[in-house]
C-alpha positions in Angstrom: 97.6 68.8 156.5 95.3 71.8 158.6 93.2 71.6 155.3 92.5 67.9 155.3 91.5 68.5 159.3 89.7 70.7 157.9 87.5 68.8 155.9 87.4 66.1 157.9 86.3 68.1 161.0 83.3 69.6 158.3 82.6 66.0 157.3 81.9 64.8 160.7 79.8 68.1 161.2 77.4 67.6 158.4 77.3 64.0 158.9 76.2 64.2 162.9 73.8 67.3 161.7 72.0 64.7 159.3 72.2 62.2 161.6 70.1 64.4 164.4 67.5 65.7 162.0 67.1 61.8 160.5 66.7 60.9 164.3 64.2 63.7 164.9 62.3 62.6 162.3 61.9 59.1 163.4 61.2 60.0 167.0 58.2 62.7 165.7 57.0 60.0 162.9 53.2 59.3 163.9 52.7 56.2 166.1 50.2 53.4 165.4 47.4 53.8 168.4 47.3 50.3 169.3 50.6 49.2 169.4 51.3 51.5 172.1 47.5 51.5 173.7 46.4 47.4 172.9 42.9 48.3 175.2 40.2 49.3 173.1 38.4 51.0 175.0 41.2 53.3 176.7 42.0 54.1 172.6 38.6 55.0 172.4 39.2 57.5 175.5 41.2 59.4 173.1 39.4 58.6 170.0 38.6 62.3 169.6 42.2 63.8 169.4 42.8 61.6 166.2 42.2 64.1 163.6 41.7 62.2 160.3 40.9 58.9 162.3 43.7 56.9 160.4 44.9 55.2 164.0 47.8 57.3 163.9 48.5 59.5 166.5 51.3 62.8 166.1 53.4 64.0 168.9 51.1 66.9 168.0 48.1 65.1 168.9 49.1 62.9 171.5 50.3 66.3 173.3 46.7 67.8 172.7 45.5 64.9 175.5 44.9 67.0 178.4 42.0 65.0 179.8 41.4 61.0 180.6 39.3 59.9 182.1 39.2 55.6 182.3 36.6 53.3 184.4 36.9 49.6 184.9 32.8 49.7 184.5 33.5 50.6 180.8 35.7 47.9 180.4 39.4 49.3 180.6 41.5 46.5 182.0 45.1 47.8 180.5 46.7 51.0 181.3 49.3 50.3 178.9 50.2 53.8 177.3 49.6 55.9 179.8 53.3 57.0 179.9 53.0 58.5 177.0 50.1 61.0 177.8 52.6 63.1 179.4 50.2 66.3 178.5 47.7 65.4 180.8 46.5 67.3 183.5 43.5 65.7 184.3 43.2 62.1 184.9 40.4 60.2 186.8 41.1 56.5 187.2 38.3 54.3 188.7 37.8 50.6 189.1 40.9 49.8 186.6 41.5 46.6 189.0 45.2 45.9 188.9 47.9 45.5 191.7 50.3 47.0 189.9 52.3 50.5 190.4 50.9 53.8 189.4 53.7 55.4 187.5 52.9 58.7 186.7 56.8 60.3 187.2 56.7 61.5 183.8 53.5 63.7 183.8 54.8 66.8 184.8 51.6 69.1 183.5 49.5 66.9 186.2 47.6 69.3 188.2 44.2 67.2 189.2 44.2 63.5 190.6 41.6 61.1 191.2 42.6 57.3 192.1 39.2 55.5 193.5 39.0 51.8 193.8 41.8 50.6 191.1 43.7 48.5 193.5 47.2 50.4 193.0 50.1 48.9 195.2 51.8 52.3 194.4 52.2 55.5 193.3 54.8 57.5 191.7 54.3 61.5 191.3 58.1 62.2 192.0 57.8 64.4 188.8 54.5 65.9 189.2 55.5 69.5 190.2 52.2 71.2 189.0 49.8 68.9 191.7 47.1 71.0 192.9 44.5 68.5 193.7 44.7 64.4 195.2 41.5 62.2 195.5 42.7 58.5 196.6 40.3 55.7 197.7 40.0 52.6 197.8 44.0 51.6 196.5 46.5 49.6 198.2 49.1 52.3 198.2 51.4 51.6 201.5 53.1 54.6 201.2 52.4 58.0 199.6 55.0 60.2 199.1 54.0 64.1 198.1 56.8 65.7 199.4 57.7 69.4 197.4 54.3 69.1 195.6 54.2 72.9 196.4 51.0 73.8 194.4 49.1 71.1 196.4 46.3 72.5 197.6 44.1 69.3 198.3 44.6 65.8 199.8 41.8 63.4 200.3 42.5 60.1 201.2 40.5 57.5 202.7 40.1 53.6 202.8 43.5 53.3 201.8 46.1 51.7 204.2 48.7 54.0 203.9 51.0 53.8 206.7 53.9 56.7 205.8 52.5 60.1 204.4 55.1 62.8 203.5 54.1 66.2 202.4 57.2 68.0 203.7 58.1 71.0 201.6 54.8 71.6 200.6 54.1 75.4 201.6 51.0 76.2 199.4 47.6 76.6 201.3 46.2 73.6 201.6 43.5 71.6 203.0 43.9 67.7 204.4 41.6 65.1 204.7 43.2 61.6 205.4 41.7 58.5 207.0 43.7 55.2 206.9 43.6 52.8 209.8 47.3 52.0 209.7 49.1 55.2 209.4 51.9 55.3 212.0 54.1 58.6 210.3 53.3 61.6 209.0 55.7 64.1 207.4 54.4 67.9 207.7 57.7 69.8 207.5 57.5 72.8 206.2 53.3 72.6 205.4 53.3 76.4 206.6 49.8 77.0 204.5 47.7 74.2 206.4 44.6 75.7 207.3 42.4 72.3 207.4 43.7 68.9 208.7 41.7 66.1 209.4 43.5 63.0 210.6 41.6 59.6 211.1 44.4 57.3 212.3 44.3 54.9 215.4 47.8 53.8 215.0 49.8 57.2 214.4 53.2 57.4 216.3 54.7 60.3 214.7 53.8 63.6 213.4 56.9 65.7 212.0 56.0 69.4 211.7 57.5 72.7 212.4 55.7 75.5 211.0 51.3 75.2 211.4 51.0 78.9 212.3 48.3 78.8 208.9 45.8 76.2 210.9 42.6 76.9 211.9 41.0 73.4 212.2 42.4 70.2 213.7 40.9 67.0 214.3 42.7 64.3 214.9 40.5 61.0 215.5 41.4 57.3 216.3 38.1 56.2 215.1 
């Protein structure tokens, strides 16, 4: 009887190992570039990181994709794909007119943002740890939420009606420059490394802050 367990418990064991390296093999297989990027010229973005230029992209080379960089002038209409450029720590996105949500959760190597006149109703960096740099103009984002970015070192923003910013938690050194005509709250908590704020806000209503013993210039305007 403890022999047959035996065996069974050894069969189960080599089946679920098979089963896991079958698995991995299908999840590393090589994906077709347009069927996961259908905008031609956001493929040919990338066209360079396809090694034998069958179409075909490895997790290999789809990881090697450190760098984007997309404008609406070029003709990029779809950002379909994006997600899985999770490598990236560049990405400059200009005149890519859509309303829809930036989702960028996934792309934890981000380091260096630029957003300028897309159109984004949103933005999602809850799982961009490594942020060192933000440019935003031009979007529709209503509220930006940076909070723990603690490598943030820049944040420009301007012509974008952002009405809630929270940066609480983020301690690096850091300069801000941030002009929106509706911002009412603003979440500094914790920004100990401040050393630059600019503020361009004729509706603010409340600054949360405990610690700005880094500062050395404020300006705070309502025009």
């Amino acid at each position: 009887m403890c022999c047959l367990n035996v065996r069974k418990l050894l069969s189960c064991i080599i089946m679920f190992t098979f089963s896991m390296i079958f698995s991995t093999q299908l999840l590393a297989a090589p994906v077709k570039i347009d069927e996961i990027i259908p905008d031609e010229k956001f493929r040919s973005a990338i066209d360079y990181k396809d090694a034998n230029a069958d179409g075909y992209y490895s997790d290999e080379e789809l990881n090697s994709i450190t760098y984007l960089e997309l404008n609406g002038e070029d003709g990029v209409k779809s950002l379909k794909g994006l997600e899985y450029l999770t490598s990236l720590t560049h990405l400059f996105l200009r005149d890519v007119h859509t309303s829809e949500p930036l989702d960028l959760s996934k792309h934890k190597a981000l380091r260096f943002l630029e957003l300028s006149g897309n159109g984004f109703g949103g933005l999602n960096v809850s799982g961009c740890s490594n942020l060192e740099t933000v440019e935003i103009k031009n979007e529709n984002i209503g509220i930006l939420d940076l909070s723990q970015k603690k490598k943030l070192w820049e944040l420009k923003v301007e012509d974008t009606p952002v009405s809630k910013l929270n940066l609480s938690g983020c301690s690096h050194e850091m300069t801000i420059e941030f002009e929106s005509p509706v911002l009412k709250d603003i979440d500094l908590t914790g920004c100990s490394g401040i050393t630059s704020l600019y503020l361009k806000a004729e509706q603010l209503e409340k600054i949360h802050l405990n610690d700005l013993s880094s500062l050395d210039g404020l300006t705070l305007s309502e025009v």
